[in-house]
C-alpha positions as CSV (number, residue, x, y, z in Angstrom):
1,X,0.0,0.0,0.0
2,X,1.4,3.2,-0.5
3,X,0.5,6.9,0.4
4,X,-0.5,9.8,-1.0
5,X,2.4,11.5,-1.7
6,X,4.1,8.3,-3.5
7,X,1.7,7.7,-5.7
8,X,0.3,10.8,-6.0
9,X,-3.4,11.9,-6.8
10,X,-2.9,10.7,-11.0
11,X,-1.7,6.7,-9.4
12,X,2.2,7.7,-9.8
13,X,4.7,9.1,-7.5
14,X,6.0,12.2,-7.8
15,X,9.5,12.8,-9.8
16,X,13.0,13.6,-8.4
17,X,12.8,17.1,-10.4
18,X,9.3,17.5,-8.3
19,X,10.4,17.0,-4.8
20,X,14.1,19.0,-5.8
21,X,11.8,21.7,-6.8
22,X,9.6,21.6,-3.9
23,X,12.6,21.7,-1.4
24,X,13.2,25.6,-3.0
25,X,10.0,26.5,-2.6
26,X,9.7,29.5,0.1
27,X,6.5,28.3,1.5
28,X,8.5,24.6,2.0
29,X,11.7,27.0,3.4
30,X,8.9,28.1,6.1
31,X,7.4,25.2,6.9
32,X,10.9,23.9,8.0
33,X,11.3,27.3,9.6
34,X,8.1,26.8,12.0
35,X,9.3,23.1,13.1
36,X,12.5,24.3,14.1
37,X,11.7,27.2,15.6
38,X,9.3,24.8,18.0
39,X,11.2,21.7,17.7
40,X,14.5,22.5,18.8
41,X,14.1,25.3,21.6
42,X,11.3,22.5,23.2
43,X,14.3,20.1,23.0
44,X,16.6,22.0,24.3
45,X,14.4,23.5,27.4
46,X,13.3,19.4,28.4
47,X,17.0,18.3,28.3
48,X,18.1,20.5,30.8
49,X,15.2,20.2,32.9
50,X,16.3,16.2,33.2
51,X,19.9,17.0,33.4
52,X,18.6,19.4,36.2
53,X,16.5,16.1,37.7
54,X,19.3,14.1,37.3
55,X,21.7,16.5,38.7
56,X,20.0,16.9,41.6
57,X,19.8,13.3,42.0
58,X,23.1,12.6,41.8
59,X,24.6,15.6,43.7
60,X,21.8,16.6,46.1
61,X,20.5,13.8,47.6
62,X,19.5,15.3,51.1
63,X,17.4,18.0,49.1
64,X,16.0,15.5,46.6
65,X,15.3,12.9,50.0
66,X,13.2,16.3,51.9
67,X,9.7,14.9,52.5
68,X,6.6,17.3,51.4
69,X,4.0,14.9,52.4
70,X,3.9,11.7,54.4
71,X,6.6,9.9,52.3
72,X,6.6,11.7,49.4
73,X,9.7,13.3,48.8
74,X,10.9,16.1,46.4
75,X,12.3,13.2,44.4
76,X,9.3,11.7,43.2
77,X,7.2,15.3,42.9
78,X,10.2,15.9,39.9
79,X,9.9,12.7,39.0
80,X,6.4,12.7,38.1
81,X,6.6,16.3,36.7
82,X,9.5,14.7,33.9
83,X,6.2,12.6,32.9
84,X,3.6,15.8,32.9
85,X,6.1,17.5,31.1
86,X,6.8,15.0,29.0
87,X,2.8,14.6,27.9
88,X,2.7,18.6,28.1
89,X,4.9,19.0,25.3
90,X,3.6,16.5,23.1
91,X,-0.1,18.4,23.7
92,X,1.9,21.8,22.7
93,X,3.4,20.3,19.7
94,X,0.1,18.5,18.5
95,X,-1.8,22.2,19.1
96,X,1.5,23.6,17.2
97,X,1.4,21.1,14.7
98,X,-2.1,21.9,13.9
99,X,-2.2,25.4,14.5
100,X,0.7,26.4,12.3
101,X,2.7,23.3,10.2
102,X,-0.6,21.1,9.4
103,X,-1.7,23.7,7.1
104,X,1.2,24.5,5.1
105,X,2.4,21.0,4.9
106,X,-1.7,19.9,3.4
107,X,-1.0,22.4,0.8
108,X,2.3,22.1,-0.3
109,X,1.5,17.8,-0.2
110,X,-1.5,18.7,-2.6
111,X,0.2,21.0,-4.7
112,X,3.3,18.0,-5.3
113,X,0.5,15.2,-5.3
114,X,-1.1,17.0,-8.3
């Protein structure tokens, strides 16, 4: 089975010269723009928040072992806020993704489909 974009809206995929001369198209230019401009900042902001976690769990273990409630300890709060961030970003990026490449990517794979 293939998709869309291989075989194209006429049964056949699309030709070298086609996708070469859709890589110089400004709106494609953008649409690379807009993911980077999410994708790599995001990235960059969740590593060091878990080299941060880890950090602190190698090097401050009597801060990370501080108890906020019964035996919950700051540990495990950061723990489980690696996994709510984790999930938070992928909701951002989906909303993102939607909001701003979805659009631009439908029309420029119609436009090389055709």
């Amino acid at each position: 089975m293939t998709s869309d974009i291989e075989a194209g809206a006429g049964g056949r995929a699309p030709s070298t010269e086609a996708y070469l001369e859709m890589e110089r198209d400004p709106r494609f230019v953008e649409l690379r723009r807009r993911f980077r401009a999410f994708a790599f900042p995001m990235t960059v902001a969740f590593l060091a928040w878990y080299l941060f976690y880890v950090l602190l769990s190698a090097y401050a273990r009597g801060f990370m072992d501080t108890k906020i409630v019964g035996h919950i300890n700051v540990a495990f709060v950061l723990g489980i806020l690696q996994f709510l961030s984790t999930f938070g970003i992928a909701w951002l990026y989906a909303k993102y993704a939607r909001d701003k490449l979805d659009p631009l990517s439908d029309e420029l794979c119609e436009e090389l489909t055709r």
